[in-house]
C-alpha positions as CSV (number, residue, x, y, z in Angstrom):
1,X,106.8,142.7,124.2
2,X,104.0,142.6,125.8
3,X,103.6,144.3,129.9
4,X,103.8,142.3,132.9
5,X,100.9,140.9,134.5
6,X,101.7,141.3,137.7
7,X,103.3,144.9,139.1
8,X,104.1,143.5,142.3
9,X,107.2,141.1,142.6
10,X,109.3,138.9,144.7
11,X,112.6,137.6,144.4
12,X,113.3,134.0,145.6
13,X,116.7,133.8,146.3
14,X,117.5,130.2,147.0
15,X,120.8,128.4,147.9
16,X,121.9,124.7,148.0
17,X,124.7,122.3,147.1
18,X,125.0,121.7,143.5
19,X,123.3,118.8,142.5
20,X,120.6,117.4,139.5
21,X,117.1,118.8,140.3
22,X,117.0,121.6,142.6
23,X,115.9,124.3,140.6
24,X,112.8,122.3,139.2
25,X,111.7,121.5,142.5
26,X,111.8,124.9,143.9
27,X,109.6,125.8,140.8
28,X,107.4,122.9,141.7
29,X,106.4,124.4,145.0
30,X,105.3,127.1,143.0
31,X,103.5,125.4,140.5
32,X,100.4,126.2,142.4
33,X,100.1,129.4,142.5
34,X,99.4,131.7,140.0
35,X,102.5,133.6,139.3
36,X,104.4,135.2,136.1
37,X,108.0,134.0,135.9
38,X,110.0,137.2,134.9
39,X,113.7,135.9,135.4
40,X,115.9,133.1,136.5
41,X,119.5,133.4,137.0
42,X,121.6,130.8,138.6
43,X,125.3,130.7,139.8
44,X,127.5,127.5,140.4
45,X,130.4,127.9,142.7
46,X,132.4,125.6,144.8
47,X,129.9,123.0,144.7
48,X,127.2,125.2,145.7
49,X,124.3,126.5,143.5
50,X,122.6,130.0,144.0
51,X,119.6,130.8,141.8
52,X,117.5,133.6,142.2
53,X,113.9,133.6,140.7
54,X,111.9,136.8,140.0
55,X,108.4,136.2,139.9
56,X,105.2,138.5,139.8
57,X,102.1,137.6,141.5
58,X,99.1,139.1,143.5
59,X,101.0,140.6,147.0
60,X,98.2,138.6,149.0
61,X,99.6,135.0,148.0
62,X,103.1,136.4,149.6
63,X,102.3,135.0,152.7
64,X,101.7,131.5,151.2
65,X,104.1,131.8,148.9
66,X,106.8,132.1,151.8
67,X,106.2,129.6,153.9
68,X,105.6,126.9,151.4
69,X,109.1,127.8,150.0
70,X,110.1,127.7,154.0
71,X,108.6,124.6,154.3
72,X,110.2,122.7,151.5
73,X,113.2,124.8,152.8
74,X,113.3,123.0,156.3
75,X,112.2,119.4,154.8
76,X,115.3,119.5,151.5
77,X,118.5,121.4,153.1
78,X,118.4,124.5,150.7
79,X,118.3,127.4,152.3
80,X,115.9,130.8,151.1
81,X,115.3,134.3,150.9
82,X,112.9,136.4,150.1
83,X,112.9,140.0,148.6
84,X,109.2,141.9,147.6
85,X,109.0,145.3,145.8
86,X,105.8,147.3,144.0
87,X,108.0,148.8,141.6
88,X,108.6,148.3,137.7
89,X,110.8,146.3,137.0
């Protein structure tokens, strides 16, 4: 197994109503940054769908990162949250 890339990380916590689609757009606002995928995990409940995404990535794209996921945030209905540590994960 090989070491992460990145040592910093941020989870993306997102929440919307279940339906086709939502987690590959999410990932396609971050399509253009350069980021590691380390996790996805996603929960379907009451016709609602929670995923959480733990990604790596250099901590000076954090900024951007956020409000582009804020932005798609504002313009789709799905609400997010963001969580950044330096530790090993």
């Amino acid at each position: 197994m090989t070491a992460p890339k990145f040592t910093f990380t941020g989870l993306v916590l997102v929440s919307a109503t279940n339906e086709p689609g939502v987690e590959e757009k999410v990932l396609a606002v971050l399509e253009p940054f350069t980021i590691e995928i380390n996790e996805i995990q996603r929960i379907a409940l009451r016709g609602r769908l929670i995923i959480g995404i733990l990604i790596g990535f250099d901590p000076v794209h954090a900024p951007a990162i956020e409000a582009d996921i804020n932005a798609f945030s504002e313009n789709s209905g799905i609400d997010a949250a963001f969580d950044y540590s330096s530790e090993a994960i």
